[in-house]
Backbone as CSV, one residue per row, in Angstrom:
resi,resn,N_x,N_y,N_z,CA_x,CA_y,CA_z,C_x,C_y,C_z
1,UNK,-41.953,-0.494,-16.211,-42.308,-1.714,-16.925,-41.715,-1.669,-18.339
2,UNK,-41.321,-2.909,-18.409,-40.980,-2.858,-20.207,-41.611,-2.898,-20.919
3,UNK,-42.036,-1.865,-22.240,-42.900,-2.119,-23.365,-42.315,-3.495,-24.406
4,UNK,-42.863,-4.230,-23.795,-42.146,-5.935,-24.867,-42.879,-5.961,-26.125
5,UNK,-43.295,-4.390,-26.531,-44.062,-4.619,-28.122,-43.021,-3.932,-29.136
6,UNK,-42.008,-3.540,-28.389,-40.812,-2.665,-28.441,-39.557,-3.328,-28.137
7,UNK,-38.912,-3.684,-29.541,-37.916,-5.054,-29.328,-36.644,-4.032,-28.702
8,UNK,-36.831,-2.685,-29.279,-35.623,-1.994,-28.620,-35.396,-1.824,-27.290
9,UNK,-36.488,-2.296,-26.577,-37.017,-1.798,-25.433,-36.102,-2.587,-24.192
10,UNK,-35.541,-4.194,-24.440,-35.375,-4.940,-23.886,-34.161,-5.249,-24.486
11,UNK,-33.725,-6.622,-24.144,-32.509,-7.511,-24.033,-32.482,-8.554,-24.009
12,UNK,-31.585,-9.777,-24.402,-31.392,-11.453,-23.732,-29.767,-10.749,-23.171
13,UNK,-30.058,-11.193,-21.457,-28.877,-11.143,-20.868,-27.901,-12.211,-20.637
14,UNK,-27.057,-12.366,-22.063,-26.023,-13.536,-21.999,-25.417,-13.462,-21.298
15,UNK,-25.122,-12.857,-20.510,-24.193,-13.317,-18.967,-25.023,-14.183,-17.627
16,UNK,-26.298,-14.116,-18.469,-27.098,-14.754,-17.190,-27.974,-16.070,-18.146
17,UNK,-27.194,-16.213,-19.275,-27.954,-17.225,-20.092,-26.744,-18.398,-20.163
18,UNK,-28.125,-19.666,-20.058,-26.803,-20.796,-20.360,-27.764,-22.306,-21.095
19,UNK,-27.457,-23.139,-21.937,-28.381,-23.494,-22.571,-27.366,-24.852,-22.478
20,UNK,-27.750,-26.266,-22.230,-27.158,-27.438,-22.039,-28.019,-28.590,-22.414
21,UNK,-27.455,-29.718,-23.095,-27.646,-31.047,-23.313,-27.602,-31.774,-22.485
22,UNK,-28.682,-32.677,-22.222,-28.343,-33.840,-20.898,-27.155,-35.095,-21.460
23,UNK,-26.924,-35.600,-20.260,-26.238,-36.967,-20.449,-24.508,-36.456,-20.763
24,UNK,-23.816,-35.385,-20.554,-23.193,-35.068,-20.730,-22.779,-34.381,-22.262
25,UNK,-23.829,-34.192,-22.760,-23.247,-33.989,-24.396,-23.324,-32.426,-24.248
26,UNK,-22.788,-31.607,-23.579,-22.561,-29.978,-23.846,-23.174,-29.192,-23.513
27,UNK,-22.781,-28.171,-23.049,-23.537,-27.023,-22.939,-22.781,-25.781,-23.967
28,UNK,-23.264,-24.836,-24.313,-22.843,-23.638,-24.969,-23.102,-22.713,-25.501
29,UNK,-23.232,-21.653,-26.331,-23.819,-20.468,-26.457,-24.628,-20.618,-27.323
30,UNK,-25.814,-19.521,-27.428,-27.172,-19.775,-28.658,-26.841,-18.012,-29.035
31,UNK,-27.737,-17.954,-30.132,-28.609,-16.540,-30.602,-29.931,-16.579,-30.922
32,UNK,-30.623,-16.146,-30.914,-31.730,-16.302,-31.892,-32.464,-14.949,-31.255
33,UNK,-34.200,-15.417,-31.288,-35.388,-14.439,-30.706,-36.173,-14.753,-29.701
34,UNK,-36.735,-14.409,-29.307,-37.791,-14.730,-28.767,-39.070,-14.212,-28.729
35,UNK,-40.297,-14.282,-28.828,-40.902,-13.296,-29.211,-42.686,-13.120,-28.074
36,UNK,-42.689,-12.363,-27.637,-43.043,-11.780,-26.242,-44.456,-11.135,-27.074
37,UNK,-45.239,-11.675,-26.042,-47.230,-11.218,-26.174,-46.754,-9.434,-25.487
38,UNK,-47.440,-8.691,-25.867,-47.566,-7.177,-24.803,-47.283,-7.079,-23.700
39,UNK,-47.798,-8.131,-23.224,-48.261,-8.290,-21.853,-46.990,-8.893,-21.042
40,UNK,-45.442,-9.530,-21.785,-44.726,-9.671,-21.174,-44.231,-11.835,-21.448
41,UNK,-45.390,-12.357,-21.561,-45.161,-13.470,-21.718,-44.886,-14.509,-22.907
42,UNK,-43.782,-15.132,-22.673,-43.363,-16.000,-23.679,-44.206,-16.613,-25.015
43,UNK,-44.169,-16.331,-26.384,-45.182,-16.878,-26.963,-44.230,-17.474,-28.406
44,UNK,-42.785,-17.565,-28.399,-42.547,-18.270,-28.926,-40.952,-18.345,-29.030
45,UNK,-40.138,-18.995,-29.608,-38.852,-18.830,-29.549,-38.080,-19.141,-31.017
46,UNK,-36.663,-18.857,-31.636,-36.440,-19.681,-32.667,-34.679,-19.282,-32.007
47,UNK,-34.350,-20.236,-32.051,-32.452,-20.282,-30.838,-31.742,-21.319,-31.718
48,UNK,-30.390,-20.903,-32.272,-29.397,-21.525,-32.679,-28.468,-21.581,-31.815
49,UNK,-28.123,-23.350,-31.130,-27.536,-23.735,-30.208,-25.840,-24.040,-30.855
50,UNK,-25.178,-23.215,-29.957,-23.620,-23.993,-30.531,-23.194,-24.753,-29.207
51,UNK,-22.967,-25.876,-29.856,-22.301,-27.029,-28.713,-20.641,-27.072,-29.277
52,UNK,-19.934,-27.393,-28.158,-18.600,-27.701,-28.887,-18.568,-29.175,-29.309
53,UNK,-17.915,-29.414,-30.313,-17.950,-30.908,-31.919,-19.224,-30.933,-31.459
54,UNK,-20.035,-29.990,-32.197,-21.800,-30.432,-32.635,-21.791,-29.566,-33.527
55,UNK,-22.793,-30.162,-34.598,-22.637,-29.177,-35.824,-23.852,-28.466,-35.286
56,UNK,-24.582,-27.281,-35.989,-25.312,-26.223,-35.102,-27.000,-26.833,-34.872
57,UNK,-27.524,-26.474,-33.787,-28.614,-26.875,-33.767,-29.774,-25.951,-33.828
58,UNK,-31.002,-25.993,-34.175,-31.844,-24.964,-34.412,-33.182,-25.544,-33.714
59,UNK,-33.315,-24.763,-32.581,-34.728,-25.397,-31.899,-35.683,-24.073,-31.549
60,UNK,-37.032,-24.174,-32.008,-38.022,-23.492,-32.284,-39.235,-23.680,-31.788
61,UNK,-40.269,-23.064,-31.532,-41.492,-23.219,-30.954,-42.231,-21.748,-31.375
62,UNK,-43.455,-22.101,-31.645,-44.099,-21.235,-31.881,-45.661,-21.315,-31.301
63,UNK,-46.782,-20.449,-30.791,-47.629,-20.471,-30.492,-47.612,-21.020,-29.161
64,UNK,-46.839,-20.455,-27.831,-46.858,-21.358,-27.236,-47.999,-20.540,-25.954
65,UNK,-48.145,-21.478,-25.113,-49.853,-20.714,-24.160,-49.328,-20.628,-22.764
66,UNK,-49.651,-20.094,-22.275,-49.826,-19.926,-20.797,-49.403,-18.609,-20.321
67,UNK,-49.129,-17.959,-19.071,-48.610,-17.547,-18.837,-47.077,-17.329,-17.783
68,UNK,-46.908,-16.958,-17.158,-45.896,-17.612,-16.022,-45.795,-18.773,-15.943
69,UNK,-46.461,-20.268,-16.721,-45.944,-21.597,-16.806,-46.112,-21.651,-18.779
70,UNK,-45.457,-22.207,-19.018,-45.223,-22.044,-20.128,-45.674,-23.586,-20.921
71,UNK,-46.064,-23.300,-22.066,-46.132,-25.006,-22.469,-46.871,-24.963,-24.161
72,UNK,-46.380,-26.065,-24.761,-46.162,-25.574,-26.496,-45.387,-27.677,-26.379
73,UNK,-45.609,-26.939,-28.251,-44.907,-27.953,-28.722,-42.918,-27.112,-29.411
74,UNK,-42.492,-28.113,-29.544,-41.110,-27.640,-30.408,-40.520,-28.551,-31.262
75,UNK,-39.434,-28.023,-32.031,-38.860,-29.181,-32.881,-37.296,-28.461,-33.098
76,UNK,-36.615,-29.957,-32.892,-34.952,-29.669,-32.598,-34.530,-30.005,-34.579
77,UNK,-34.220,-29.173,-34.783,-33.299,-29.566,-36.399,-32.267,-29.541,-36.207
78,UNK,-31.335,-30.784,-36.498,-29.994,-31.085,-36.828,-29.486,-32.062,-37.862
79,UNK,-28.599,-31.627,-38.841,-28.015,-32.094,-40.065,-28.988,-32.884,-40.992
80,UNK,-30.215,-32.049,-41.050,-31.318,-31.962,-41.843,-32.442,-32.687,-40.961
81,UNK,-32.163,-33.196,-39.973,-33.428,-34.371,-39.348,-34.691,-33.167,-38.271
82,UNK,-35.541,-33.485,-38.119,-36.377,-33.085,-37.180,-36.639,-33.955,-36.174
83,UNK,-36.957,-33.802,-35.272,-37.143,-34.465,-33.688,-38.263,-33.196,-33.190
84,UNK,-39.580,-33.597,-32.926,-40.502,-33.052,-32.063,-40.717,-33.390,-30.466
85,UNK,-40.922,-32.667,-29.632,-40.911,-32.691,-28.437,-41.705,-31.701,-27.415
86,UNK,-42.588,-31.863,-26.786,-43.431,-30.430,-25.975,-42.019,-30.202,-25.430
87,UNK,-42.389,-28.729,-24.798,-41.502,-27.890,-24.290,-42.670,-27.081,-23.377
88,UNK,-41.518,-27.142,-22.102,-42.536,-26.560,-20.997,-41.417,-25.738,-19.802
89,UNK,-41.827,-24.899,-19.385,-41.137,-24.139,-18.558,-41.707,-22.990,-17.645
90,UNK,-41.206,-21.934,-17.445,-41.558,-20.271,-16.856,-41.294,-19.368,-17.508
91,UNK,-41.737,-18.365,-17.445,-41.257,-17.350,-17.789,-41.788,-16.114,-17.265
92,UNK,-41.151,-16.120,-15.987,-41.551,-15.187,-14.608,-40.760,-13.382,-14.906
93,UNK,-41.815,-12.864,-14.162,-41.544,-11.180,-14.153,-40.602,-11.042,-12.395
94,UNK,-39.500,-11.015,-12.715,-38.977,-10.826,-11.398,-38.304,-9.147,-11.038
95,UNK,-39.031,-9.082,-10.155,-38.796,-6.951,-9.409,-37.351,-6.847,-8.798
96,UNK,-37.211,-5.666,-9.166,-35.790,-5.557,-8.934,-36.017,-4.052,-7.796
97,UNK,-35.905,-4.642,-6.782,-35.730,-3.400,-5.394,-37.065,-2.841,-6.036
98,UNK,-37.057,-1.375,-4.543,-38.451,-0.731,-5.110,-38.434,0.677,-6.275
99,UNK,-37.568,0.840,-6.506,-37.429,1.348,-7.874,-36.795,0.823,-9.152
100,UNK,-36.376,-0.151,-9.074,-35.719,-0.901,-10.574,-36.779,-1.518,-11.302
101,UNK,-36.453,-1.477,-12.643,-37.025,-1.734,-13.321,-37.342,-3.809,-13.059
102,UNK,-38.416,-4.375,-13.658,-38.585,-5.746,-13.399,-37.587,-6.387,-14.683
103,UNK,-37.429,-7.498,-14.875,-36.917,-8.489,-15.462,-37.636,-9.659,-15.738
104,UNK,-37.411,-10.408,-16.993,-37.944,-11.756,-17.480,-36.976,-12.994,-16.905
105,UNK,-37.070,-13.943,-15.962,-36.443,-14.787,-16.199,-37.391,-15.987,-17.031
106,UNK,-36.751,-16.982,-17.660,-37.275,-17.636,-18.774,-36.112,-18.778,-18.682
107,UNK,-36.915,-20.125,-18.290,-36.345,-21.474,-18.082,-37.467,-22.349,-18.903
108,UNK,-36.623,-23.166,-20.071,-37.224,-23.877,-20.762,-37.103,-25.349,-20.510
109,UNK,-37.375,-26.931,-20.849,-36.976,-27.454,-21.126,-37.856,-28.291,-21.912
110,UNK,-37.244,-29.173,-22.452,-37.950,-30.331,-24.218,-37.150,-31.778,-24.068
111,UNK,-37.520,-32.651,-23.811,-36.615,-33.917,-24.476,-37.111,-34.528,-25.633
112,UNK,-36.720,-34.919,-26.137,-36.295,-35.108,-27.537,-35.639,-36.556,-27.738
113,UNK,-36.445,-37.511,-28.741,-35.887,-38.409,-29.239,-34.931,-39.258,-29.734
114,UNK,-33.580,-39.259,-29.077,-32.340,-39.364,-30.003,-32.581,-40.251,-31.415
115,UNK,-33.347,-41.314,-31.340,-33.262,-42.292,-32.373,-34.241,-41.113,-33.688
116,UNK,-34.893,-40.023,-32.913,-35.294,-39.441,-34.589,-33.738,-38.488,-34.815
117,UNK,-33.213,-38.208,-33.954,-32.163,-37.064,-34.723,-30.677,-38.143,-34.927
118,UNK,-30.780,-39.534,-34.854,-29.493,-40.287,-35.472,-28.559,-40.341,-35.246
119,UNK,-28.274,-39.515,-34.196,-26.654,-39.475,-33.774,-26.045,-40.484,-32.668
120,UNK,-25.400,-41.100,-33.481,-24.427,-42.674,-33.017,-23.715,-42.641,-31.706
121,UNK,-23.426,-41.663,-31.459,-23.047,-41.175,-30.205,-23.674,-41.257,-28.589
122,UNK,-25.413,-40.597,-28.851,-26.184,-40.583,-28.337,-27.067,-41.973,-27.603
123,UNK,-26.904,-41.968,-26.755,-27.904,-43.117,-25.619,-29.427,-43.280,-26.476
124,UNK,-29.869,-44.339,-25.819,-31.055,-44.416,-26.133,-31.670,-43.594,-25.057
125,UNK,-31.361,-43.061,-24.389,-31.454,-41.743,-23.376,-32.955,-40.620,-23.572
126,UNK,-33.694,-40.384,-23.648,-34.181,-38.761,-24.332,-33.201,-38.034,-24.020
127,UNK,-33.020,-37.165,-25.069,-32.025,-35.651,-24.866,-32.796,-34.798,-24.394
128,UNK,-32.273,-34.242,-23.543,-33.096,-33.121,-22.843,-32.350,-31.869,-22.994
129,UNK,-32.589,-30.892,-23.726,-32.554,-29.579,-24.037,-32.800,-28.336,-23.097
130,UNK,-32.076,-28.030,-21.958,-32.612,-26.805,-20.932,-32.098,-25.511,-21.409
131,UNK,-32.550,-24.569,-21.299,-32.548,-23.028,-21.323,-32.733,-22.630,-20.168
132,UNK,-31.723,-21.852,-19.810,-31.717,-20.744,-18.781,-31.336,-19.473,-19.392
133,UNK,-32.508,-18.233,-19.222,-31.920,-17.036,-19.565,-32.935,-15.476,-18.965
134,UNK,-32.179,-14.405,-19.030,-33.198,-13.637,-18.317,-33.568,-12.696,-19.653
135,UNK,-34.705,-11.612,-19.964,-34.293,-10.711,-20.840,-34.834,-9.366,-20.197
136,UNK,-34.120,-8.332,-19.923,-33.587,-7.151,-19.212,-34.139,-5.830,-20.064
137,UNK,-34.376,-4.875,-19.300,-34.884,-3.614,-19.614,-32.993,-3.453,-20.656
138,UNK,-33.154,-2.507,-21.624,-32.305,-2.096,-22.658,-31.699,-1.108,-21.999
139,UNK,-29.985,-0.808,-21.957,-29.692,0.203,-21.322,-30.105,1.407,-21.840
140,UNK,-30.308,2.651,-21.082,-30.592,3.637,-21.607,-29.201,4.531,-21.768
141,UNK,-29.022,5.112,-22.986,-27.795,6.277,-23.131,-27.227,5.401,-24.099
């Protein structure tokens, strides 16, 4: 089992992470944290999204409840504006054979207001914000 009180302990496995805009406006790479109860489950996030021609986006949640279903509020910041939105998802313990260590997979999603974040571009659509990502026992050696 992973000690998740132990940030060394673990991983976000970007080869198995992918984070996308609805309506066609992008998908592309993030960084940030995430930050994990003892016990393994999601309790909050703070992720800087790079889209290609998007200037950077910063979407956050904190305090969020449940366990294996996930659910909170969040807020998307871009080029100073805020846009609030619940955010709801999983964030399942998946076993790997009968000796491997388990794994987090962690699927988010939020839509989001276009007319609060202003961008001329954007539908009167909600933007919908998905996360896909797993986070992995830390290699050892």
């Amino acid at each position: 089992m992973i000690p998740y009180t132990d940030p060394d302990a673990w991983r976000i496995a970007m080869d198995a992470s992918e984070v996308t805009l609805s309506a066609g406006l992008g998908s592309g790479d993030f960084d940030g944290s995430f930050y994990l109860s003892p016990a393994g489950s999601l309790a909050g996030f703070t992720l800087r999204l790079c889209l290609p021609g998007m200037p950077e986006l910063l979407w956050e949640s904190v305090s969020l409840a449940g366990g294996p279903e996930v659910r909170g509020s969040s807020r998307l910041l871009l080029d100073g504006r805020v846009a609030r939105a619940d955010v709801s998802g999983l964030c399942a313990r998946v076993p790997v054979g009968r000796a491997g260590s388990s794994y987090l997979k962690i699927v988010l999603t939020a839509a989001f207001s276009p007319l609060r974040l202003r961008r001329p571009r954007w539908r009167l659509r909600p933007v919908t914000l998905r996360l896909f990502t797993e986070i992995r026992p830390a290699e050892s050696g």
